[in-house]
N, C-alpha and C positions, 0 to 999 in steps of 0.2 A: 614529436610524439603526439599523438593525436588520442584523442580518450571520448569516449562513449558514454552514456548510462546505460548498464547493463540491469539492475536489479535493484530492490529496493527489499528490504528484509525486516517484515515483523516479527515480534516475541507475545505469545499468547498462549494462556491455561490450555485452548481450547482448540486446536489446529483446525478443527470438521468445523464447529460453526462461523470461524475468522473467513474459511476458506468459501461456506456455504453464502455468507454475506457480501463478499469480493465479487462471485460469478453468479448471486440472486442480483443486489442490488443496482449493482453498477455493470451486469453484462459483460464481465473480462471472462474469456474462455482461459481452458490450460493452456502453457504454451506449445507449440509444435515441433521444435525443436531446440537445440542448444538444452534440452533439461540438465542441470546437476547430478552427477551421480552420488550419492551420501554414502561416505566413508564411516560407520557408526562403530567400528572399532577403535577407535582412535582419541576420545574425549568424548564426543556428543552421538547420542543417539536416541535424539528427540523425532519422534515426525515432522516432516514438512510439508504442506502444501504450494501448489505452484498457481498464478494464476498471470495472466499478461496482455497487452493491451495491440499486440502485432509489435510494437520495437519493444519495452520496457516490462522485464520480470518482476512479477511480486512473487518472495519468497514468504511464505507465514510458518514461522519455527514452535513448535514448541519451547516456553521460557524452559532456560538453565541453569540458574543463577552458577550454579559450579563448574562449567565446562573449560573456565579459563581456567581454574585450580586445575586441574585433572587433565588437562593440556600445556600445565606450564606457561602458558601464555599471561602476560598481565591486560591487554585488554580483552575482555567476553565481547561480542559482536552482540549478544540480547539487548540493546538498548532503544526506547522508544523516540519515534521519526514521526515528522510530517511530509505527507506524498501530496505532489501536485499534481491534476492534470489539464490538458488544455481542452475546450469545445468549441464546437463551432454553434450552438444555439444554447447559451445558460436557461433562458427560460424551457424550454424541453426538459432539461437538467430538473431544475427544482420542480418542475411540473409533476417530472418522473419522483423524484426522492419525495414529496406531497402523497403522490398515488402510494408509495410503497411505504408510509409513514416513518418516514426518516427527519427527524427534526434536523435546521442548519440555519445556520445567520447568512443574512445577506450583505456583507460589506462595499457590494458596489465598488468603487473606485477611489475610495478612501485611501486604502493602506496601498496601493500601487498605479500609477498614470496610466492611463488606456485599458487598464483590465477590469472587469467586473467580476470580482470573487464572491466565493459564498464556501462556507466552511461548516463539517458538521463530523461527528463520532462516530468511528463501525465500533463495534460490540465492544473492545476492549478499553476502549478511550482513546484510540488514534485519532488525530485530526488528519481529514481529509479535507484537501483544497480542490475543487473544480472551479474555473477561471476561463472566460471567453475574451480574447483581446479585440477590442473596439476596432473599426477600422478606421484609417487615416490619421 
């Protein structure tokens, strides 16, 4: 069996501005295919926004806290994540997040061997990792 990352799913008040800060800050367009169809009959029928980096979806949900009552189900999928991504120039990266005033720590290669990370918040308090792997 062989498994993929297909998607990554935020929970936020705010679907337009989560979704406006995804494809302002960070450049991820919608995806172009494979989109979800939303079944809103069913438990949830929250908005979603879509946005994607060419392999990997971000879904950003409207929170629900109830959708798991009201579906029966005992876990709710709204629970908050950390998204990585990788570049091939980090200082571009912070250069860009600087111009677009996005505060973010630079942890260099502390917390993992060959990577140079830096970490910072979109609107709702998600930590976002961007990370460029050293060569050699």
């Amino acid at each position: 069996m062989k498994l993929r990352l297909h998607h990554i799913n935020l929970a936020t008040e705010n679907v337009e501005r989560m979704e406006r800060f995804y494809r302002e800050v960070l450049d991820l367009p919608a995806p172009v295919a494979d989109i979800p169809v939303l079944e809103k009959t069913k438990g949830y029928a929250g908005d979603v926004g879509f946005a994607w980096d060419g392999n990997i979806q971000l879904h950003i949900a409207q929170k629900d806290m109830m959708a798991g009552f009201r579906t029966g189900q005992i876990v709710n999928p709204v629970e908050r994540g950390h998204i990585a991504y990788r570049c091939d120039d980090i200082e571009a990266v912070k250069r860009e997040l600087e111009e677009k005033g996005v505060a973010y720590s630079d942890w260099g290669d502390r917390a993992v061997e060959g990577w140079h990370q830096i970490f910072f918040y979109d609107p709702d308090g998600n930590v976002i990792e961007i990370h460029q792997k050293k060569e050699g």
